[in-house]
N, CA, C and O atoms as a GROMACS GRO file, in nm:
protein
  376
    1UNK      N    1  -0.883  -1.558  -0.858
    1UNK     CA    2  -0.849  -1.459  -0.759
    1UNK      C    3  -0.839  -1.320  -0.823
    1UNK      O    4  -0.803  -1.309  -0.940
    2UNK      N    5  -0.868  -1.226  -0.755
    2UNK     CA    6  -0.878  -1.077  -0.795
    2UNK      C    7  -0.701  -1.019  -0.745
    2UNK      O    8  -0.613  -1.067  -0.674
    3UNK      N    9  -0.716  -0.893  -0.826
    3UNK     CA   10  -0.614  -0.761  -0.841
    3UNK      C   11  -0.634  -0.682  -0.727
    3UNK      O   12  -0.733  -0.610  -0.725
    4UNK      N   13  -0.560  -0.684  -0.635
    4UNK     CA   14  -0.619  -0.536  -0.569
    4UNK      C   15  -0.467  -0.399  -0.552
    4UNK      O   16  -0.352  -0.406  -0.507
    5UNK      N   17  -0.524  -0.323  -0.596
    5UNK     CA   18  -0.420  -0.219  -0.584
    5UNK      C   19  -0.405  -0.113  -0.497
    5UNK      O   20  -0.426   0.001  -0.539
    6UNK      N   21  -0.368  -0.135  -0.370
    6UNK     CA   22  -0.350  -0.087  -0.265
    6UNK      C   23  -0.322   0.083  -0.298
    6UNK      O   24  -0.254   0.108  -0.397
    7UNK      N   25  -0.368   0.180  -0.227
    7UNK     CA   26  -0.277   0.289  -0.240
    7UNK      C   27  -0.141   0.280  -0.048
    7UNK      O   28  -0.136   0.231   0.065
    8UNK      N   29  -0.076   0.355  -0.130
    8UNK     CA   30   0.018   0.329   0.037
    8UNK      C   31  -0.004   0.433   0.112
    8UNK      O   32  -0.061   0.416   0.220
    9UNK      N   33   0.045   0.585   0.064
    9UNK     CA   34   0.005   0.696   0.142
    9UNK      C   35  -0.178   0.769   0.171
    9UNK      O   36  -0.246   0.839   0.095
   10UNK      N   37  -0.212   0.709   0.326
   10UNK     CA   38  -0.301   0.759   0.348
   10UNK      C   39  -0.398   0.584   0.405
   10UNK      O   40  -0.495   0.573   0.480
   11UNK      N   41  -0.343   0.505   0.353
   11UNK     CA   42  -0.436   0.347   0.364
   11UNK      C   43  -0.315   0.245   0.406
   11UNK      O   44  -0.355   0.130   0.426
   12UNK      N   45  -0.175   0.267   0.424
   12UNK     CA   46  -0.107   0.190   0.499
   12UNK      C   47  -0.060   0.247   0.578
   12UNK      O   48  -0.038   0.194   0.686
   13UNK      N   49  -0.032   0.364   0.555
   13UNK     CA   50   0.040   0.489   0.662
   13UNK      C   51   0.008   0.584   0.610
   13UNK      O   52  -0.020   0.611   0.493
   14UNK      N   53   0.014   0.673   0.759
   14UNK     CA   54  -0.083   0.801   0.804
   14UNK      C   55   0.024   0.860   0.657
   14UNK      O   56   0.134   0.812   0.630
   15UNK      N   57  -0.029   0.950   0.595
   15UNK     CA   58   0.010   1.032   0.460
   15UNK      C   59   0.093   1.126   0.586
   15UNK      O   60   0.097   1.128   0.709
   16UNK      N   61   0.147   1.190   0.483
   16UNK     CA   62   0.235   1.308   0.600
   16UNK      C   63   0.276   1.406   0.473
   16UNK      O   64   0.328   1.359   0.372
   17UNK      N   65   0.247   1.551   0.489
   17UNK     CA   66   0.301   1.593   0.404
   17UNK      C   67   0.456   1.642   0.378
   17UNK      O   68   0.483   1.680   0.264
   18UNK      N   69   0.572   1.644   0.488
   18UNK     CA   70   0.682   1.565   0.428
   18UNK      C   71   0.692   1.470   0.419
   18UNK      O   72   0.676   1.375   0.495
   19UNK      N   73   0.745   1.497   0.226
   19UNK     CA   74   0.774   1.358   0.144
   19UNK      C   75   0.884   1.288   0.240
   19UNK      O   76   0.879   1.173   0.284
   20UNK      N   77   0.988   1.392   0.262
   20UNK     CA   78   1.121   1.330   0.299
   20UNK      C   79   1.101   1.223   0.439
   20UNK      O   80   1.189   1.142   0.471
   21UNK      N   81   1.016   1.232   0.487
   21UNK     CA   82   0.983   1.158   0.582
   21UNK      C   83   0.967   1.041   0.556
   21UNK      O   84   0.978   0.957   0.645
   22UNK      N   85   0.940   1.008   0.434
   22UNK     CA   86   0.841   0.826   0.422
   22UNK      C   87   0.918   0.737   0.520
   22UNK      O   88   0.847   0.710   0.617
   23UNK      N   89   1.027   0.689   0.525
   23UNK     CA   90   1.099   0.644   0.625
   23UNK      C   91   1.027   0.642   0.771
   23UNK      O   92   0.979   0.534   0.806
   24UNK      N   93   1.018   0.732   0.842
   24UNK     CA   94   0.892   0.744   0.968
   24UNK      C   95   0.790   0.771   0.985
   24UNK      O   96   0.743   0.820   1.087
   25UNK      N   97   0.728   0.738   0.872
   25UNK     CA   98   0.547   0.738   0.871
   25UNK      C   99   0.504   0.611   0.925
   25UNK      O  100   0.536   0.496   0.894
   26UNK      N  101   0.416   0.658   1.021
   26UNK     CA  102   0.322   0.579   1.126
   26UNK      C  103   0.280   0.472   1.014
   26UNK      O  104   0.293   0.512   0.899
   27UNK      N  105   0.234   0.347   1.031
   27UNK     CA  106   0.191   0.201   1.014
   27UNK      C  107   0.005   0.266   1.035
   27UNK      O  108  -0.038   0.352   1.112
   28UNK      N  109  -0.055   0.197   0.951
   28UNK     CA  110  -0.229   0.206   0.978
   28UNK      C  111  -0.199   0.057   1.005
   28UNK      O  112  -0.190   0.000   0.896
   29UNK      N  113  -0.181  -0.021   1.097
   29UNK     CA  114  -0.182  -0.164   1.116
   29UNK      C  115  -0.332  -0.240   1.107
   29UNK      O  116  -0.350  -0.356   1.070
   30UNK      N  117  -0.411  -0.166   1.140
   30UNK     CA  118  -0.542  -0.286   1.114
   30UNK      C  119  -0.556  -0.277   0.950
   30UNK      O  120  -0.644  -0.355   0.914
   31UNK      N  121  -0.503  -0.214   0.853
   31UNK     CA  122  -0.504  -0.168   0.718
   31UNK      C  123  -0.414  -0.270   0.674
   31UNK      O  124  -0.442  -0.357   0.592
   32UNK      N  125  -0.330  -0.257   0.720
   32UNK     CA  126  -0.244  -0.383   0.717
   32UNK      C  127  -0.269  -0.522   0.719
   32UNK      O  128  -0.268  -0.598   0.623
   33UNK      N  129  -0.290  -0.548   0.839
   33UNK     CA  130  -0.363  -0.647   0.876
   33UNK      C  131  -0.507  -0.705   0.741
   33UNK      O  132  -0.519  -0.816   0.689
   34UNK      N  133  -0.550  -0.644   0.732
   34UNK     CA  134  -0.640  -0.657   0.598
   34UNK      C  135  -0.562  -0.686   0.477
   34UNK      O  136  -0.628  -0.766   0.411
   35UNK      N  137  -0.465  -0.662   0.426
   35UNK     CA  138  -0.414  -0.662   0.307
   35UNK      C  139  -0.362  -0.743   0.288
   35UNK      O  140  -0.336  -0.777   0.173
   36UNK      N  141  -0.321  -0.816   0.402
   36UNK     CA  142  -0.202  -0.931   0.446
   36UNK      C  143  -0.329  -1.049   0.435
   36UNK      O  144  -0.308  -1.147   0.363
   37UNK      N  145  -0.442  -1.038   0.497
   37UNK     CA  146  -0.538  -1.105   0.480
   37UNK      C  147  -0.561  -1.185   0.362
   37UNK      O  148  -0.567  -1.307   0.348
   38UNK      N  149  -0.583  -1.024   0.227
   38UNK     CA  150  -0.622  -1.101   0.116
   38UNK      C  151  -0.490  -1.171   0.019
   38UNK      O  152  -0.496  -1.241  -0.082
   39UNK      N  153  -0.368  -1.118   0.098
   39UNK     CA  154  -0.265  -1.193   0.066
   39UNK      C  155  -0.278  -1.373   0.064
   39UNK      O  156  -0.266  -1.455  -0.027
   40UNK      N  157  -0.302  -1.382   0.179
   40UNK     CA  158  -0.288  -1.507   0.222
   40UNK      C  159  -0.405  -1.584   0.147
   40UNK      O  160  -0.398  -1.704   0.121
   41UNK      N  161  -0.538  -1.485   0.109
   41UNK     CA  162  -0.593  -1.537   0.048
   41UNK      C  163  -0.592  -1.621  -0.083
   41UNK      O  164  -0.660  -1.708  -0.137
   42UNK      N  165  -0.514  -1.573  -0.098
   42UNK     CA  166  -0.440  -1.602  -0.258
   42UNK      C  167  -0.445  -1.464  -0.390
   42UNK      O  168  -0.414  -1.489  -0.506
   43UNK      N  169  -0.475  -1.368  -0.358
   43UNK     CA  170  -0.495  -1.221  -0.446
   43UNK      C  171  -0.375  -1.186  -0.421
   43UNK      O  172  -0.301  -1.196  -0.324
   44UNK      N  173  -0.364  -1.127  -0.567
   44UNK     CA  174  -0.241  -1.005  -0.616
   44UNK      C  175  -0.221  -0.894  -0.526
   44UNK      O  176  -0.317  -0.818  -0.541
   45UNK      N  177  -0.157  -0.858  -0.456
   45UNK     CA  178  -0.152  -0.704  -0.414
   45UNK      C  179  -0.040  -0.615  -0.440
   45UNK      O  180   0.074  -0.600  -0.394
   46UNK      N  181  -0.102  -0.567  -0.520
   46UNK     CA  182  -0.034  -0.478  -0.616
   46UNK      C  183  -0.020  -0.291  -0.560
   46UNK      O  184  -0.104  -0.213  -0.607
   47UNK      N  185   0.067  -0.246  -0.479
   47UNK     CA  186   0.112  -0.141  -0.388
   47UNK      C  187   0.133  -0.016  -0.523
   47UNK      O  188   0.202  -0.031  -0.624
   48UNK      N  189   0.062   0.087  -0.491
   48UNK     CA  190   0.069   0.177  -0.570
   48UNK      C  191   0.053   0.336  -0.474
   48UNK      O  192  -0.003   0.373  -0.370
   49UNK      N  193   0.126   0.388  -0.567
   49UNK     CA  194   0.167   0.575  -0.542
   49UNK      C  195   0.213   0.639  -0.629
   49UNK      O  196   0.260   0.592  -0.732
   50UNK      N  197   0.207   0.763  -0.598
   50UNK     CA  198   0.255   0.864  -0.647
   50UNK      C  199   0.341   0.958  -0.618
   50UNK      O  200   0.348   1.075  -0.656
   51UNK      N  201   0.444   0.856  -0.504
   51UNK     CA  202   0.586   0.874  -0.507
   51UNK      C  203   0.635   0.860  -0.637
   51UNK      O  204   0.610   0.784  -0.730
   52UNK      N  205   0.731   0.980  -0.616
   52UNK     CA  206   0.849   0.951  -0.667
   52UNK      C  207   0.931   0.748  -0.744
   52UNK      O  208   0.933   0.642  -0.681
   53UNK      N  209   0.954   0.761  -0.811
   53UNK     CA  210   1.090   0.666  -0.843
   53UNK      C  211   1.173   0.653  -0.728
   53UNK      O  212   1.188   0.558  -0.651
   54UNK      N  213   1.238   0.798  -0.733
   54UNK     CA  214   1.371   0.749  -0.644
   54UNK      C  215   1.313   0.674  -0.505
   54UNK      O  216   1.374   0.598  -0.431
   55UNK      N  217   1.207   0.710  -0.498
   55UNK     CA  218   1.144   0.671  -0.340
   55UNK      C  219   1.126   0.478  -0.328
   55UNK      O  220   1.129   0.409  -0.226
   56UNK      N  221   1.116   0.451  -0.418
   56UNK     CA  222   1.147   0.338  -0.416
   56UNK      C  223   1.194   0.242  -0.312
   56UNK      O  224   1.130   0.157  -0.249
   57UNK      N  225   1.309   0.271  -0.310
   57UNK     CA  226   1.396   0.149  -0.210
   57UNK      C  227   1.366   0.174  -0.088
   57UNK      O  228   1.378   0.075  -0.016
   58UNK      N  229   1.326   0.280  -0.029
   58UNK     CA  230   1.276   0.333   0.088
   58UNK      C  231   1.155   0.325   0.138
   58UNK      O  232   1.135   0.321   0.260
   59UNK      N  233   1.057   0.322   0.046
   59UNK     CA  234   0.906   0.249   0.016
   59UNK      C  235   0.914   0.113   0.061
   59UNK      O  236   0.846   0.073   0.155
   60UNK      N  237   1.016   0.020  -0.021
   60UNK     CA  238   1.059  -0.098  -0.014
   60UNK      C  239   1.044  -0.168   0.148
   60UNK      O  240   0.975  -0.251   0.207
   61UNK      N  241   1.145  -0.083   0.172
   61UNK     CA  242   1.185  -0.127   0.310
   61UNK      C  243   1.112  -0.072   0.418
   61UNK      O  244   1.153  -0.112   0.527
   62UNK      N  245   1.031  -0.003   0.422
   62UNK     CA  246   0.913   0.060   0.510
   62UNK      C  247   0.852  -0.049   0.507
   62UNK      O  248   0.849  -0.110   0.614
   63UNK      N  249   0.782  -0.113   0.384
   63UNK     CA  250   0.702  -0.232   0.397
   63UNK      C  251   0.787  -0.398   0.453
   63UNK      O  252   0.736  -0.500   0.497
   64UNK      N  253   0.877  -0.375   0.436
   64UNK     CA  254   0.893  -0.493   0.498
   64UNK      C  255   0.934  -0.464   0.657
   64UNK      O  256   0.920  -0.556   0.738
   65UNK      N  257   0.985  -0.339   0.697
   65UNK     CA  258   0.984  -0.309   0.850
   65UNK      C  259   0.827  -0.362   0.940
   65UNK      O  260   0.815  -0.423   1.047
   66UNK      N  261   0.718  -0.308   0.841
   66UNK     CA  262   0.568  -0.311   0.896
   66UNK      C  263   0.513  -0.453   0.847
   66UNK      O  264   0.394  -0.480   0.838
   67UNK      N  265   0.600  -0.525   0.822
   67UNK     CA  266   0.560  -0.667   0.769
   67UNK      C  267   0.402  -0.679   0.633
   67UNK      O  268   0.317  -0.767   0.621
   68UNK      N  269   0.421  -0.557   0.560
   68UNK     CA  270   0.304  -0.589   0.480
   68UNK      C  271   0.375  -0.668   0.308
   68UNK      O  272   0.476  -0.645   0.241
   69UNK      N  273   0.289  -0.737   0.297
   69UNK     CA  274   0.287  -0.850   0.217
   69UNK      C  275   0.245  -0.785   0.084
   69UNK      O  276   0.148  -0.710   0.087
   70UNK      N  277   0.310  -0.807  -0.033
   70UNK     CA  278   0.257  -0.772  -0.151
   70UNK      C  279   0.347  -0.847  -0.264
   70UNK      O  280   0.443  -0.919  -0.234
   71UNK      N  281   0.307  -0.824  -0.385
   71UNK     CA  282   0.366  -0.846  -0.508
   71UNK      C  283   0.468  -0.739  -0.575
   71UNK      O  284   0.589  -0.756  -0.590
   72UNK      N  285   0.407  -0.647  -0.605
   72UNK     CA  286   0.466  -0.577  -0.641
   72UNK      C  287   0.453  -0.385  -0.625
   72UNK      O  288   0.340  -0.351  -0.591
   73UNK      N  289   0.525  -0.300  -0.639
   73UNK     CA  290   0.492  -0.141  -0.608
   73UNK      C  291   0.483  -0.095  -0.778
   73UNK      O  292   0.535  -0.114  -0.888
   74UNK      N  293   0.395  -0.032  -0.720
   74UNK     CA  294   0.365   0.083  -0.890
   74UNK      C  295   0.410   0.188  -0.866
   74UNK      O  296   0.443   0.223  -0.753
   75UNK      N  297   0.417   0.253  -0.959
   75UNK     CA  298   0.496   0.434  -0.927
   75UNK      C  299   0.382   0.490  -0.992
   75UNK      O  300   0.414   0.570  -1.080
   76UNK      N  301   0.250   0.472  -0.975
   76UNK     CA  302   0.173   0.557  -1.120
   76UNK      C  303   0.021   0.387  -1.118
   76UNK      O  304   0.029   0.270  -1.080
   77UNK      N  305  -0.060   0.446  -1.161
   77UNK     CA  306  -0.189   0.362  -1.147
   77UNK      C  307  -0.180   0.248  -1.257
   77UNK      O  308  -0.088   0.248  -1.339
   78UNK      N  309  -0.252   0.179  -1.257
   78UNK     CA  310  -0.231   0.044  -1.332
   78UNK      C  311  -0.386  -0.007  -1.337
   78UNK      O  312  -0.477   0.025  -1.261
   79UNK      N  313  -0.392  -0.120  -1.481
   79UNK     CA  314  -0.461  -0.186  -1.438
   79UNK      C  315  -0.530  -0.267  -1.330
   79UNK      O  316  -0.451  -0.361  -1.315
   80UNK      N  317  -0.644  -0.289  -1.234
   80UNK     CA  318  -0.629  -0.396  -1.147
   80UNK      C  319  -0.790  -0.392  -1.122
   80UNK      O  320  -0.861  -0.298  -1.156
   81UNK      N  321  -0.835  -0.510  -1.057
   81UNK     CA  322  -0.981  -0.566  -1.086
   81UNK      C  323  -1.015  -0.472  -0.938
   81UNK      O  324  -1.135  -0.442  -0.933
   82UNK      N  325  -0.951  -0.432  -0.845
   82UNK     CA  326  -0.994  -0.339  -0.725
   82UNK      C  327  -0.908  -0.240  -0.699
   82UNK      O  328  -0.804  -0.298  -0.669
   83UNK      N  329  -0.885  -0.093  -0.690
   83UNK     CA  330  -0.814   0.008  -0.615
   83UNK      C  331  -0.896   0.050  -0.488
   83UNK      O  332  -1.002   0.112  -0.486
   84UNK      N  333  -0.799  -0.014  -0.343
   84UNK     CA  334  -0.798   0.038  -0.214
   84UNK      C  335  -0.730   0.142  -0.176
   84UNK      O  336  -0.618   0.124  -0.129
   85UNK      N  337  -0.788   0.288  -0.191
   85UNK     CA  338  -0.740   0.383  -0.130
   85UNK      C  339  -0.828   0.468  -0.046
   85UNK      O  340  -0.947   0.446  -0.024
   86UNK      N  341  -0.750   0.581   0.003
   86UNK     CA  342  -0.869   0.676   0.100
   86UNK      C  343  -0.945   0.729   0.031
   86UNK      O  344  -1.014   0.814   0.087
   87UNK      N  345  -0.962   0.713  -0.077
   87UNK     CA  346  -1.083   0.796  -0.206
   87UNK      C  347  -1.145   0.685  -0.286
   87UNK      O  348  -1.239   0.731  -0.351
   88UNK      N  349  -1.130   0.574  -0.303
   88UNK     CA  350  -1.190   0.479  -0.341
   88UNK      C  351  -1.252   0.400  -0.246
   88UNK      O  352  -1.323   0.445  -0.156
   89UNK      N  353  -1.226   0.281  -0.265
   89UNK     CA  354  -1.316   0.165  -0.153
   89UNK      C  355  -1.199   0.142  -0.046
   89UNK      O  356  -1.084   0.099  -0.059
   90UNK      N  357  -1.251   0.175   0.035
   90UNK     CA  358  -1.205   0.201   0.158
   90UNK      C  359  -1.194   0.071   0.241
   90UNK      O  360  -1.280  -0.016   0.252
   91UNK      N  361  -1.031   0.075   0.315
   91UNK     CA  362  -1.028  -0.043   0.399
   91UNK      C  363  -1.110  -0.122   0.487
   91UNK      O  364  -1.100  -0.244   0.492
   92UNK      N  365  -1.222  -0.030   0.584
   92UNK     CA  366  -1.312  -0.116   0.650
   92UNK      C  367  -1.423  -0.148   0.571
   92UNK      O  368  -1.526  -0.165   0.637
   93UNK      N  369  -1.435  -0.162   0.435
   93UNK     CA  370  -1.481  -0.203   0.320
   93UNK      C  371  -1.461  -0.360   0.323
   93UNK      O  372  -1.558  -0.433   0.304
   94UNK      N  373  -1.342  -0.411   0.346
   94UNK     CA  374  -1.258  -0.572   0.312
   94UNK      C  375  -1.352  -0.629   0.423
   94UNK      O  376  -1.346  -0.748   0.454
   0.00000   0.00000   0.00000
């Protein structure tokens, strides 16, 4: 099974340029819906940004409000065998 490293702002929810907002940023649900997909598939999904740290726990819980499925959040890019973002390979890509 493959790596995929999701970006969050902009490919799970609409980006917004207040930060302070992350808390009420809109859901991309069919984006979702995809990710949860290769979840179930059996792949890593590995949630990455360029939030903040502190943003963290609030990140956290956004994703489990919108029911998206993952392993783990990055604060900063990482190794991984795929990066899904709005500048890379793009969700209606999956």
């Amino acid at each position: 099974m493959a790596t995929y490293a999701v970006d969050i702002d902009g490919t799970l929810c609409v980006e917004d340029r207040d930060w302070w907002k992350y808390a009420e940023a809109k859901p991309i649900k069919r984006n979702i819906a995809k990710i949860n997909r290769l979840y179930r598939e059996g792949h890593t999904i590995v949630l990455y940004t360029s939030r903040y740290e502190d943003d963290r726990e609030v990140t956290a819980k956004w994703m489990k409000k919108h029911g998206v499925n993952y392993h783990r959040i990055e604060f900063g890019k990482f190794r991984a065998d795929f990066y899904i973002d709005s500048v890379a390979k793009r969700p209606e890509e999956l």
